[in-house]
C-alpha positions as CSV (number, residue, x, y, z in Angstrom):
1,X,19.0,21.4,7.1
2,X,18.0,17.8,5.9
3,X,18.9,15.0,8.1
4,X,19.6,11.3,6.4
5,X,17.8,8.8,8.7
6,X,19.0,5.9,7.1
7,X,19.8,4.4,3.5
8,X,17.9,1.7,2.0
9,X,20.0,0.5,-0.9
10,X,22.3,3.0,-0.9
11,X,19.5,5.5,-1.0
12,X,19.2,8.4,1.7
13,X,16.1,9.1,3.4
14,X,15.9,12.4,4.5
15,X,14.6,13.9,7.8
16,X,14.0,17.8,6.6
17,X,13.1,20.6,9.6
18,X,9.5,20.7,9.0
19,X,9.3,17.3,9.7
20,X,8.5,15.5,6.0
21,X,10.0,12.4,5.2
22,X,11.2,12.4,1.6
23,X,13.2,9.8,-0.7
24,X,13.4,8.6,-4.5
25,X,12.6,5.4,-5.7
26,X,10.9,3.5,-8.2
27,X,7.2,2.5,-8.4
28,X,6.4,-0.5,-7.7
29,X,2.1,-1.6,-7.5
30,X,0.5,-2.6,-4.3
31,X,-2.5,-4.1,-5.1
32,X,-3.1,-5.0,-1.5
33,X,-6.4,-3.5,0.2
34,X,-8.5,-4.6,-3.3
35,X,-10.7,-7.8,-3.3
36,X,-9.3,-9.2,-6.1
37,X,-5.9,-9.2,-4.9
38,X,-4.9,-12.8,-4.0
39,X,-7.0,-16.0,-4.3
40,X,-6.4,-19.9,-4.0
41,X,-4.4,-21.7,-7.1
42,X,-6.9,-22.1,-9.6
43,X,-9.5,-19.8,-8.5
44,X,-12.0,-17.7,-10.5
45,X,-11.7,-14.9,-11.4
46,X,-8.3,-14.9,-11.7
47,X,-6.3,-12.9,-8.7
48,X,-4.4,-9.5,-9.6
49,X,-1.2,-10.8,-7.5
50,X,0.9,-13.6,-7.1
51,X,-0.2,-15.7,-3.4
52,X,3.2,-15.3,-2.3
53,X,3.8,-11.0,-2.2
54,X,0.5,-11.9,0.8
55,X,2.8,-14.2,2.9
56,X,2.7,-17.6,3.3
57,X,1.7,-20.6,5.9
58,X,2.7,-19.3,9.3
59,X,3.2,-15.7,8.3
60,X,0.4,-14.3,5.6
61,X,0.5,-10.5,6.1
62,X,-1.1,-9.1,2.8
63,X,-4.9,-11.0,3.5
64,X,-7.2,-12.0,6.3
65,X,-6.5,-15.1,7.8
66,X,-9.1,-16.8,10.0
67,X,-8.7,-18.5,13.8
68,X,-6.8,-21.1,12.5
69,X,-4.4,-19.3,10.5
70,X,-6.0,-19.9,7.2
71,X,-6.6,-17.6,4.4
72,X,-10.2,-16.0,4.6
73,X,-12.1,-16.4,1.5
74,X,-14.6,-14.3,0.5
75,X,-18.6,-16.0,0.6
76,X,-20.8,-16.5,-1.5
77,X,-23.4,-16.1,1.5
78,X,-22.2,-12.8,2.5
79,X,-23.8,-9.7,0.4
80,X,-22.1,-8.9,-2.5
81,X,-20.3,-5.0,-0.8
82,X,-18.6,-7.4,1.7
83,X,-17.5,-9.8,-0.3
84,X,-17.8,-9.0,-4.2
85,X,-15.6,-12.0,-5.4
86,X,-16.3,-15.2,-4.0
87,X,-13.8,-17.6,-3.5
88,X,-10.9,-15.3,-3.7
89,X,-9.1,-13.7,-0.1
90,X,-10.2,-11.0,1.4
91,X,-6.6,-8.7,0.9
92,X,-5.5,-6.2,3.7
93,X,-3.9,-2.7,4.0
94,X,-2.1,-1.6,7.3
95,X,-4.9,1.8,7.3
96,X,-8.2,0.3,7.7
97,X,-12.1,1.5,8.6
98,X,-13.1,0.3,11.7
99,X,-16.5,0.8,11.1
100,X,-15.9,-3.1,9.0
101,X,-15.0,-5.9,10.7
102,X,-12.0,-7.9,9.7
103,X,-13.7,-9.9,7.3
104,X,-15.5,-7.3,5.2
105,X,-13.4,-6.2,2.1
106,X,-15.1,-2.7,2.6
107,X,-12.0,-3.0,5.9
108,X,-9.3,-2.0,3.5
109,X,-7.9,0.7,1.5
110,X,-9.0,-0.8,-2.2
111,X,-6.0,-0.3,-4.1
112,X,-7.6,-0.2,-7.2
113,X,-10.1,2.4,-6.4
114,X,-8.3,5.2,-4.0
115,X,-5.0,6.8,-4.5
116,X,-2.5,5.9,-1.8
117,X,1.2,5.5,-1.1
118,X,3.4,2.9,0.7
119,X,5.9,3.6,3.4
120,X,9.0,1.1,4.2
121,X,8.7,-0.2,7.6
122,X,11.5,0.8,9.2
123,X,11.3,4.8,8.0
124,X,7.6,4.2,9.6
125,X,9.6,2.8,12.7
126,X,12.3,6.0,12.8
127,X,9.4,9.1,13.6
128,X,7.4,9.0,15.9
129,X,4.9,11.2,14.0
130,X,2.2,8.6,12.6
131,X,2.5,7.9,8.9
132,X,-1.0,5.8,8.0
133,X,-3.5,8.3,7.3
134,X,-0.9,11.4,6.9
135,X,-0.6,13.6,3.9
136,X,1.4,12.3,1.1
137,X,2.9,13.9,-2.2
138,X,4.4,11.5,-5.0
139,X,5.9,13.5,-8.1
140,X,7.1,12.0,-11.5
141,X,10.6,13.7,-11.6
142,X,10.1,13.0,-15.6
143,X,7.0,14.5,-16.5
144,X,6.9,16.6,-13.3
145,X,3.3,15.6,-12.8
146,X,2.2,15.3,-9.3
147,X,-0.5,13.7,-6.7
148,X,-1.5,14.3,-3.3
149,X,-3.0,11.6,-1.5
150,X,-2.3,9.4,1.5
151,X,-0.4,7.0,3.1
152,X,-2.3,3.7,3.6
153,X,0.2,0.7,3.9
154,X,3.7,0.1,5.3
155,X,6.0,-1.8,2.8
156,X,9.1,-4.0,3.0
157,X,12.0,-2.6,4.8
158,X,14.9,-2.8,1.9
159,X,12.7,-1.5,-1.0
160,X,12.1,2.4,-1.9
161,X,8.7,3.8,-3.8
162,X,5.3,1.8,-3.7
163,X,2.2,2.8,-4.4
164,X,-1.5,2.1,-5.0
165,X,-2.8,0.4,-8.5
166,X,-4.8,3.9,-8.6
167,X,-1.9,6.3,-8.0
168,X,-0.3,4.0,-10.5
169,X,-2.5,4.8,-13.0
170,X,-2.9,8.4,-12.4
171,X,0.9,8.6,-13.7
172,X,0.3,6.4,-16.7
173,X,2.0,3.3,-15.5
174,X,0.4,-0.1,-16.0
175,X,-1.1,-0.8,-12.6
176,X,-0.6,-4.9,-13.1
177,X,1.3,-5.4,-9.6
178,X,3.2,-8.6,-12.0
179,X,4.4,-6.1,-14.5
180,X,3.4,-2.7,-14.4
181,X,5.1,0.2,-12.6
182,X,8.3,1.7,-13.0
183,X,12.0,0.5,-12.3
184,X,13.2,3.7,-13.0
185,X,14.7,4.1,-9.3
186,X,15.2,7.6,-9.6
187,X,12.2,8.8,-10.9
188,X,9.6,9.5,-8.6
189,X,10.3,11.7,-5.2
190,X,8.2,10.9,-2.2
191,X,7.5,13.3,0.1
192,X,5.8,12.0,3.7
193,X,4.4,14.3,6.5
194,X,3.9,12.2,9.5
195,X,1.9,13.8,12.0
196,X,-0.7,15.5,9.4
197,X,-3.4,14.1,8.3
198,X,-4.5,13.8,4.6
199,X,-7.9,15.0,3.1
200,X,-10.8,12.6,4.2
201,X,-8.0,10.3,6.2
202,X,-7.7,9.8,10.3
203,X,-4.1,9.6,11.3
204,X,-3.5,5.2,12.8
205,X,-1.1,3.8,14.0
């Protein structure tokens, strides 16, 4: 039998025996992970994402800062597959590749390009089973289409269903992270299963 962990919103999250996490929610884009997430005010080209769904002075959490607690932009110096867009921030996801170091875009999930899922922090921080890197099933309760992929960044604690600019256009959506998604807060189902690692994916953290 399925065991509520917690509500977010009113909204259970269930605990069910074989361990999977599983909610509904809407679908909001997380462009985080992709190079041309965030940029400086008036840079070119123009960033994906508003500067302030990455943080702000003090606290960025969705892009690299350096050791002085700036934003990290991208060089021009550096080759091209570490730093295709010049000028703009180098955007992070909570999974990363530590074969990169923390500058190098090639670090992150690329939301743009792979398939991936978000988890709230605090269902992340209720099983001990690790979530980044574990198998992942999102299913459009609408069209009844589904996709497996994984889970690759840890979202805000009082907001349900998040996914990938990919994933979002795998279901149709428009995968603009200012406009596109879904507010339908009922339509996708989100299945998690923390503990088992996804296709191609390493279970972290």
């Amino acid at each position: 039998m399925s065991e509520v962990l917690m509500k977010i919103g009113g909204v259970p999250v269930y605990l069910d025996p074989d361990g999977s996490v599983h909610f509904v929610g809407e679908f909001t884009i997380d462009c985080d992970g992709c190079p041309m997430a965030y940029g400086p005010d008036g840079c070119l080209p123009e960033p994906y994402d508003y500067l302030a769904n990455a943080g702000y002075p003090g606290n960025w959490w969705g892009i690299v800062t350096d050791e002085y607690g700036n934003p990290y932009e991208q060089k021009e110096s550096d080759p091209r597959e570490r730093a295709p867009y010049p000028g703009l921030y180098v955007s992070t996801t909570a999974y990363v590749n530590p074969g990169y170091d923390k500058y190098d875009v090639r670090r992150y999930v690329d939301s743009e390009k792979v398939k991936f899922c978000v988890i709230p922090s605090n269902v992340r921080m209720s099983v001990h089973s690790k979530f980044l890197g574990c198998r992942t099933v999102i299913t459009d309760q609408l069209t009844g289409k589904t996709l497996e992929c994984a889970c690759c960044d840890i979202g805000p604690a009082d907001h349900l269903g998040e996914g990938s600019m990919a994933a979002g256009v795998y279901f149709g959506l428009d995968p603009s992270p200012k406009y596109g998604g879904s507010s339908d807060d009922d339509r996708f189902h989100y299945r998690f299963f923390p503990g088992v690692p996804a296709p191609a994916f390493e279970l972290q953290g």
